[in-house]
C-alpha positions as CSV (number, residue, x, y, z in Angstrom):
1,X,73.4,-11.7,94.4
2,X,75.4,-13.9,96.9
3,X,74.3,-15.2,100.4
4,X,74.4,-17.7,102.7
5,X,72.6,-19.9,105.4
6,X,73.1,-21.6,108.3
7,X,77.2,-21.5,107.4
8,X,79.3,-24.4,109.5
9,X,82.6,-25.0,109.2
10,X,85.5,-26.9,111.6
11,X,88.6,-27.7,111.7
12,X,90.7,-30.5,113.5
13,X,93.4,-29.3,115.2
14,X,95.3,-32.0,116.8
15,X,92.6,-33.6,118.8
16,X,90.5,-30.2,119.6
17,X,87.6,-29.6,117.0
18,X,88.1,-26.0,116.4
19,X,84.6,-24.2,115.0
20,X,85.3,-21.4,112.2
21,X,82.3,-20.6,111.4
22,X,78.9,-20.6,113.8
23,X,75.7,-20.4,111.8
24,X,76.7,-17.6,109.6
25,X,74.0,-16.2,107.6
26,X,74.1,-13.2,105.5
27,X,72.8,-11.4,102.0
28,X,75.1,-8.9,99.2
29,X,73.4,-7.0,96.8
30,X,74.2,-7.2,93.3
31,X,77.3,-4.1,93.0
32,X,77.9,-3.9,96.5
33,X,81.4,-3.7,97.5
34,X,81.9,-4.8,101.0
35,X,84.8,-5.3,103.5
36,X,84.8,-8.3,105.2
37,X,86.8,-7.5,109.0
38,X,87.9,-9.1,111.5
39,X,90.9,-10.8,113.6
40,X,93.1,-13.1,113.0
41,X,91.8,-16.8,113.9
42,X,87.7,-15.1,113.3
43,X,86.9,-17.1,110.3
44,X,86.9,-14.7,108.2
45,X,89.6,-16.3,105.4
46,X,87.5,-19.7,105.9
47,X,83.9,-16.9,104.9
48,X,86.4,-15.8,101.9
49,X,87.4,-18.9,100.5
50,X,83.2,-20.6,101.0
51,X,82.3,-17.5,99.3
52,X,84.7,-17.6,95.9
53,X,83.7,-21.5,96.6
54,X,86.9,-22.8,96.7
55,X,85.8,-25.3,99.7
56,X,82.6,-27.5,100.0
57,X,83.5,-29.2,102.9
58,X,80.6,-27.5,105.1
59,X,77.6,-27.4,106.4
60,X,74.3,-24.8,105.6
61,X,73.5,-23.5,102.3
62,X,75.3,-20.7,99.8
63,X,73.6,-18.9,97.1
64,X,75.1,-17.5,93.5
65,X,72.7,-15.0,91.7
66,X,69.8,-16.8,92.8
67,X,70.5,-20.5,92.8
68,X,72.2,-22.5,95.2
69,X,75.6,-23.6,94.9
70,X,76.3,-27.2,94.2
71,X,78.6,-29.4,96.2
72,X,80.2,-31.5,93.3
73,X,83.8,-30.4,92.5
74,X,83.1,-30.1,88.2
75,X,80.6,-27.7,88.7
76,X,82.1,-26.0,91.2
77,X,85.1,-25.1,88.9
78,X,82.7,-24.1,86.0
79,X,80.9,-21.8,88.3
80,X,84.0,-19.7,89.6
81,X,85.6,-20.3,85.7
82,X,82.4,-18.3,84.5
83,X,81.3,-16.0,87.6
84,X,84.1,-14.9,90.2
85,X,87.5,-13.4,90.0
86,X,90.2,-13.3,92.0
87,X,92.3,-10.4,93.7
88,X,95.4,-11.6,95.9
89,X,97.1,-10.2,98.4
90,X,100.3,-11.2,96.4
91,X,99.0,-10.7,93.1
92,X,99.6,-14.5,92.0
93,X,100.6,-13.3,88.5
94,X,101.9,-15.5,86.1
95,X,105.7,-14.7,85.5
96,X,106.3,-15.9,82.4
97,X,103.3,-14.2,80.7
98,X,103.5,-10.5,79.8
99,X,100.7,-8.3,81.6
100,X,98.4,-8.5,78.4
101,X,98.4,-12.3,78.5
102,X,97.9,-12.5,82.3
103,X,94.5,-10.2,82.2
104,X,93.9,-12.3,78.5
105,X,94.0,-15.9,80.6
106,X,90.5,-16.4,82.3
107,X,89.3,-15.6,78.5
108,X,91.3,-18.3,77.2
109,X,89.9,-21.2,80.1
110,X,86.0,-19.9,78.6
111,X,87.0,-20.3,75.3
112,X,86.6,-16.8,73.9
113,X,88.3,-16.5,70.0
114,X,91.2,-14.5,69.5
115,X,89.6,-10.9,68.5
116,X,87.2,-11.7,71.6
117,X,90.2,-11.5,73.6
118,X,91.9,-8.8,72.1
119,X,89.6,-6.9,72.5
120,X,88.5,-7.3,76.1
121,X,91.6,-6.9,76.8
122,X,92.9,-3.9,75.0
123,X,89.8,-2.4,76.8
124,X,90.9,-3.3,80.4
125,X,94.7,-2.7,80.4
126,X,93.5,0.8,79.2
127,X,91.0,0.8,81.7
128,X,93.7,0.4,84.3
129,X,96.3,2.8,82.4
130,X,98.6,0.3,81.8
131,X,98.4,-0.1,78.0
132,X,102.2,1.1,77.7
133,X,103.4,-1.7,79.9
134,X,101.3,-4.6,77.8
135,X,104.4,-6.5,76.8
136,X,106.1,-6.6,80.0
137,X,106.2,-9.7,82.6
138,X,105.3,-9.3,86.0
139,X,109.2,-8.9,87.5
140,X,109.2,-5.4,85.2
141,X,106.4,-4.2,87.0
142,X,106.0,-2.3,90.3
143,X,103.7,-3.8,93.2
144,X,100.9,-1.0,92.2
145,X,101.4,-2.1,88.7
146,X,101.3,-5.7,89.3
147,X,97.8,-5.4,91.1
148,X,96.1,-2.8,88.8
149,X,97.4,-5.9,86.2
150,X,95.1,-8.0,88.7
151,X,92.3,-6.2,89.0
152,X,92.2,-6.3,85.3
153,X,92.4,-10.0,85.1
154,X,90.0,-10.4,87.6
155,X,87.1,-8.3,85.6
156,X,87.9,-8.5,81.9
157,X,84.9,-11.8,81.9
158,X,82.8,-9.3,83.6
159,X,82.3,-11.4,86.5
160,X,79.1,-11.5,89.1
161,X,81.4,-11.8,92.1
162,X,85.5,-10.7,93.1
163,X,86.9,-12.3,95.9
164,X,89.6,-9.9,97.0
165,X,92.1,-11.3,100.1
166,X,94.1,-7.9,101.6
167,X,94.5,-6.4,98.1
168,X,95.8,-3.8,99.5
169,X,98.3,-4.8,102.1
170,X,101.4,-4.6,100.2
171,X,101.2,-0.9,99.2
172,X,101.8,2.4,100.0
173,X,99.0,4.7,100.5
174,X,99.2,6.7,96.9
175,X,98.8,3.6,95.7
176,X,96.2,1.9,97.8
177,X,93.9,4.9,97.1
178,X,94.5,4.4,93.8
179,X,93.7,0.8,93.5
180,X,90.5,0.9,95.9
181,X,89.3,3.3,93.5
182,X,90.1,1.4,90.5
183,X,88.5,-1.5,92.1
184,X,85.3,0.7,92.8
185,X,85.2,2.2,89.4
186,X,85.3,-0.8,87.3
187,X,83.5,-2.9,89.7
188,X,80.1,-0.2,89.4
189,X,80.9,-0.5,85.2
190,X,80.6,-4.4,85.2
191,X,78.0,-4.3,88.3
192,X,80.1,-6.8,89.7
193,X,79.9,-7.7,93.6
194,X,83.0,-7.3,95.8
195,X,83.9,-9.2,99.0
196,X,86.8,-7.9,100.4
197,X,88.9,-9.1,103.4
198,X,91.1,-6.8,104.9
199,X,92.4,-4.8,107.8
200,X,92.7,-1.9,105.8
201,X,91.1,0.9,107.1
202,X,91.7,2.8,103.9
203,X,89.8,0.2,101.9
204,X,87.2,-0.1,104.9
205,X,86.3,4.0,104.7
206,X,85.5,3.3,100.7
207,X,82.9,0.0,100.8
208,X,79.4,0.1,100.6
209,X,79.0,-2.0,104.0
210,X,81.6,-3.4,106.3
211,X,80.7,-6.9,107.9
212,X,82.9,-8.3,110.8
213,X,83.6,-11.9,111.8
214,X,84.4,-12.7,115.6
215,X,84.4,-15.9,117.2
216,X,82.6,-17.4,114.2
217,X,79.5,-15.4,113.9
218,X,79.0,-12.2,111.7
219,X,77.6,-8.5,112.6
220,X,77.0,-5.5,110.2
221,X,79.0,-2.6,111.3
222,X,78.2,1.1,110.1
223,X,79.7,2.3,106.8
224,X,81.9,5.0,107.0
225,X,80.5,8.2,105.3
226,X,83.1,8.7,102.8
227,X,81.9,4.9,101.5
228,X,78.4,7.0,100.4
229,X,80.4,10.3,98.7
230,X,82.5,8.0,96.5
């Protein structure tokens, strides 16, 4: 479903080239959910940001359900309008919009009518057990709330790829469970593929396959076994 070739990426810092990324390559089933590890300074938010194509300042090749990515900045923003969501760290809701329209707005940008929407979205607020809190803004919600309402934005266009960055870094570990189960759950309904980056071992223990950047290249670490029973 996703992979990538012969990735290359650097950075100027002052008058040092620093390298990010060394020759990457790598391939991720349709429905996988995988953790993507590593230090701090290993590449690995420069991997998460090629792969949710948000840069194409780079070098080697990236593919999207079979066809490679293009480098011009329109389609670019079609593609991840009509294929990837997006999980945050900080949950980058909208405050102004109630929970219903923040999981309603990626419908709005593909142009789905009004009952489309509705719908979708009556579905995944319930999918997330949230219906009750459908009229409230973000600031009324709790952090666990906030991000179940971000998961739910994230998949209500069914996408082929989520990006998620440390999803679950700002919560206890009632509530991390709970959302890297939600994730899971709804992520094997919509067959959608997950690249997660995190230092979570709670989240690591529940993906499919755990990939680790360091020092620009990438290497496949085992899954852990709990990843297989859940």
């Amino acid at each position: 479903m996703l992979s990538f070739s012969g990735l290359t990426k650097s950075y100027q810092s002052g008058d040092a080239e620093v390298q990010a990324l060394k020759g990457v390559e790598g391939h991720i089933a349709r429905g996988d959910t995988v953790a993507l590890c590593g230090p701090s300074g290993s590449g690995k938010s420069t991997l998460l940001n090629l792969c949710g194509l948000l840069d194409a300042n780079y070098s080697g090749d990236i593919f999207l359900d079979g066809q490679q990515v293009p480098r011009d900045p329109a389609a670019l923003t079609r593609l991840r309008r009509e294929k990837i969501g997006f999980i945050f760290q900080h949950y980058n809701l909208i405050p102004v919009m109630t929970a219903f329209e923040n999981i309603e707005y990626p419908l709005l940008m593909l142009g789905l009518n009004k009952q489309q929407r509705y719908q979708r979205v009556a579905r995944m607020i319930d999918a997330v057990g949230l219906a009750q809190h459908a009229k409230k803004r973000p600031g009324q919600l709790s952090g666990g709330q906030q991000q179940r309402i971000a998961i739910a934005r994230a998949l209500v266009k069914e996408p082929a790829l989520v990006i998620a960055d440390e999803p679950t870094a700002n919560l206890d570990t009632a509530t991390a469970t709970l959302v890297i189960d939600l994730m899971r759950q709804l992520g094997q309904r919509s067959r959608s593929t997950f690249v997660i980056a995190t230092h979570d071992h709670r989240m690591t223990e529940r993906c499919d396959r755990v990939l680790e950047l360091s020092d620009g290249h990438l290497k496949e670490l085992a899954a852990h076994p709990l990843a297989h029973s859940a």
